[in-house]
C-alpha positions in Angstrom: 261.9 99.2 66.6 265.1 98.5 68.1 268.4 100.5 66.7 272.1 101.4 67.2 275.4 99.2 66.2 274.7 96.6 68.4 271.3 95.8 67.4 270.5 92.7 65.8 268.0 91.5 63.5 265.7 88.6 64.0 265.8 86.1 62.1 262.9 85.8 59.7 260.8 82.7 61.2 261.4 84.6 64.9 260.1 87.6 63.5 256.9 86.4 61.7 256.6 84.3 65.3 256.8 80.7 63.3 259.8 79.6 65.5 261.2 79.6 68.8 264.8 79.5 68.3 266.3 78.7 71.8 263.6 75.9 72.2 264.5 74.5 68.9 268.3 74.5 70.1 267.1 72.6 73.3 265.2 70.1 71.5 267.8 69.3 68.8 270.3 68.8 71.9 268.9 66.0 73.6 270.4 64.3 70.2 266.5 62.4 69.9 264.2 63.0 67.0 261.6 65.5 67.1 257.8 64.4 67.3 256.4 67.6 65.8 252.1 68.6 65.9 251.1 70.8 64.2 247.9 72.3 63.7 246.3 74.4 60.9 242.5 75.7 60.6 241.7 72.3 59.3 244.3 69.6 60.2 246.2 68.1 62.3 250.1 67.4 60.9 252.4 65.3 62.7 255.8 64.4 61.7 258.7 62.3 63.6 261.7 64.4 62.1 265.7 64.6 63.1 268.0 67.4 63.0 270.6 67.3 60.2 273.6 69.6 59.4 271.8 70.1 56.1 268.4 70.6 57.5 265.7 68.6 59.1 264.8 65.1 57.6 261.4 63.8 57.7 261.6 59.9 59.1 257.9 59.4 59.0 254.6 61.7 58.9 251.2 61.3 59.0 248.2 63.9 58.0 244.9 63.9 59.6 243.7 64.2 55.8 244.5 60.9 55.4 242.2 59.7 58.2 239.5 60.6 55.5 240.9 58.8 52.3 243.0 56.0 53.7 240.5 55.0 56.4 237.4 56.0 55.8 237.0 59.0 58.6 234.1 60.6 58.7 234.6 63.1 61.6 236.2 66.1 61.8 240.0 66.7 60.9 241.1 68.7 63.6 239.5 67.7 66.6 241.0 65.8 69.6 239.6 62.4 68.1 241.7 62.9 64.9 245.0 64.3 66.5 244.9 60.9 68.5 244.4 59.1 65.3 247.4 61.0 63.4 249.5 61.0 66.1 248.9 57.1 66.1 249.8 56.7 62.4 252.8 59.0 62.6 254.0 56.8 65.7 253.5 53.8 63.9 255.2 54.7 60.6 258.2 55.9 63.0 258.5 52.7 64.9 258.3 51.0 61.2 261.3 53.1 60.7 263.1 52.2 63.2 262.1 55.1 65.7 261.9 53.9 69.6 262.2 57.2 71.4 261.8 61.0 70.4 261.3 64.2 72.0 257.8 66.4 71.6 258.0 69.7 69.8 254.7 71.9 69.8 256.5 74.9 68.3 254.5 78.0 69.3 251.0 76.3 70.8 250.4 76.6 74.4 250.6 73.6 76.4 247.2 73.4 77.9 246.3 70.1 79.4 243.8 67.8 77.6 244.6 69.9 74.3 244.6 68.5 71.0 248.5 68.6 70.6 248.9 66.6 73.8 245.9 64.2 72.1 248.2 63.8 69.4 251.4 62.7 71.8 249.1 60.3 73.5 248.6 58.6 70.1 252.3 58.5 69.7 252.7 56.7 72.9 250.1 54.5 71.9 252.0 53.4 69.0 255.1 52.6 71.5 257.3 55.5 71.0 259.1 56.4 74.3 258.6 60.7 74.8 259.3 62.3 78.1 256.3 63.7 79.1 253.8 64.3 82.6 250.7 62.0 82.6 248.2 64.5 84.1 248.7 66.6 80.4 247.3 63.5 78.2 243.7 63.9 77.4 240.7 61.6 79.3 240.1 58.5 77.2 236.4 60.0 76.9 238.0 62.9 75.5 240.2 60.9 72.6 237.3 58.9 71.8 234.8 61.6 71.5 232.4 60.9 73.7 231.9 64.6 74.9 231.4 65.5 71.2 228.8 62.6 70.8 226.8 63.6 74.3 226.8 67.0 73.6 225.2 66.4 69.7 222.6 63.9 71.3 221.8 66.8 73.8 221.8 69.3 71.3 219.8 67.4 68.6 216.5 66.6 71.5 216.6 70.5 72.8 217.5 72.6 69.1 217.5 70.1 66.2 218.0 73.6 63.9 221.1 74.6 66.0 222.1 70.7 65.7 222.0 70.4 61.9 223.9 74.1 61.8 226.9 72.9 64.2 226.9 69.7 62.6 226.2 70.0 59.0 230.0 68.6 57.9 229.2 65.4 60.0 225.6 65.3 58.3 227.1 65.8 55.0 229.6 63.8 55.4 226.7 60.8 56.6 228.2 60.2 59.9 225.5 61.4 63.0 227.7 63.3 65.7 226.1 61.5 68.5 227.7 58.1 66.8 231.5 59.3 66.9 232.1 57.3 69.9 231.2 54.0 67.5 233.0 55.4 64.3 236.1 56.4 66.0 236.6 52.7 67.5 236.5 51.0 63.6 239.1 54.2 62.5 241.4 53.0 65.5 240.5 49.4 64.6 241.7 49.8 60.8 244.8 51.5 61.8 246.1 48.5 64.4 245.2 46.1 61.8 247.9 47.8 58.9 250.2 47.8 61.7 249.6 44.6 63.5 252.9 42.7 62.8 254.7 45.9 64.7 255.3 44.5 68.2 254.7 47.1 70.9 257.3 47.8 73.4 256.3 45.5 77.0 255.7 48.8 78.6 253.3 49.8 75.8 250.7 47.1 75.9 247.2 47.6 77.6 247.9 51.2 77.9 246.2 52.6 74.8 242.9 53.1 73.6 240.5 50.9 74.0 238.9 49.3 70.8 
């Protein structure tokens, strides 16, 4: 442990490694609203949020939870399909705000390409919120849509149907087979359009998203 008159201590969030402090001061420059993902051991949390003197306020926010009650999801709540989905919702709510443009914040993830958090940007975009970013990080539209979940449980279920109902038994309980994600995904992203249908994307929005 560091010592001697001139050392200082971290601040608390730095030291239980919650927060990056000079990329927080970078991303609260640009003067743009933050579009924060965040991920827990069963969620996905994403939340459009802008830097105030007295602390950060919450415009709009969406919770992969609600995929399950509001819309009737039946897949998992943390996988690259739902990030999409709650990154959708939390863009939409945003733009019904009166959110155009924001800035991604990741906090301490790593920014791997395809991953999850960038699933969740790609939803965001979707919804018509402008947020620098490099197109070659976004996830394949297979990907978002879960068709590599749904070919690998159809795969599975023909050569190990034991191994299959193991890996799979929250789907099974839940009454949705893995193999028909693909189908169940499309009438999630379906429901969600349809609250938000009177929100006019932005021109440069349109035909870029996911596919119904």
């Amino acid at each position: 442990m560091g010592k001697g008159p001139r050392y200082r201590v971290p601040w608390r969030r730095r030291r239980e490694g919650k927060t990056n402090y000079y990329k927080r001061v970078k991303l609260i420059l640009s003067g743009k609203p933050r579009f924060v993902v965040r991920r827990t051991n069963k969620y996905i949390i994403v939340q459009v949020v802008e830097a105030k003197i007295q602390g950060d306020h919450v415009i709009a926010a969406a919770h992969s939870r609600e995929l399950v009650k509001r819309y009737g999801w039946l897949g998992g709540t943390k996988s690259t399909p739902a990030a999409y989905l709650t990154g959708l919702l939390a863009g939409f709510r945003a733009r019904k705000a009166g959110v155009t443009e924001a800035v991604l914040d990741i906090g301490l993830a790593k920014p791997v390409r395809g991953s999850r958090v960038f699933a969740a940007l790609k939803g965001g975009l979707d919804a018509g919120l402008k947020i620098p970013h490099s197109e070659e990080i976004l996830p394949s539209i297979e990907r978002i849509r879960g068709e590599h979940i749904a070919a690998w449980a159809k795969k599975l279920k023909e050569e190990d149907p034991e191994f299959y109902k193991r890996q799979f038994s929250d789907y099974l309980r839940r009454g949705l087979a893995p193999e028909d994600l693909t189908s169940h995904f499309d009438e999630v992203l379906s429901k969600i359009k349809d609250e938000f249908k009177d929100l006019a994307l932005p021109a440069e929005a349109e035909g870029e998203g996911v596919a119904e």
